[in-house]
C-alpha positions, 0 to 999 in steps of 0.5 A, a space after each residue: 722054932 727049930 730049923 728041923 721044926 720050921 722044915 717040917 712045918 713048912 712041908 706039912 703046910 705044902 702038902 695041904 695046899 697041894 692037896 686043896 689044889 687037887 680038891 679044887 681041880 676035881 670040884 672043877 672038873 665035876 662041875 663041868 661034867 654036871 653043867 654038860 648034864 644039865 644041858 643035856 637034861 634041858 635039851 630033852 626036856 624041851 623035846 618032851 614039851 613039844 611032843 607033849 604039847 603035839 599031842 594035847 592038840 591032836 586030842 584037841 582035834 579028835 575030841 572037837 570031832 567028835 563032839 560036832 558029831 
């Protein structure tokens, strides 16, 4: 192989690694944005749940209430 070809070649060959680090980093930090969101999303789910459950026991009440009735 040529000098000129192997300099070439070996340009091309920093160029793809430099654009595969690039990948990785933005993989990275869109990782990190999602695992955020996730904790977010199980944060409010978790509420959801126990607004939920508050609320099936105060039916629970009224309808035990009304059915002594």
């Amino acid at each position: 192989m040529s000098e000129e070809a192997l300099n070439s070649a070996t340009t091309r060959l920093e160029r793809a690694v430099a654009r595969i680090e690039r990948a990785n980093s933005q993989r990275q930090a869109a990782g990190s944005g999602m695992a955020e969101a996730l904790a977010s999303l199980e944060a409010r789910h978790g509420t959801l749940r126990e607004r939920v459950q508050a609320t099936i026991e105060q039916l629970d009440v009224l309808i035990a209430t009304e059915g002594s009735r």
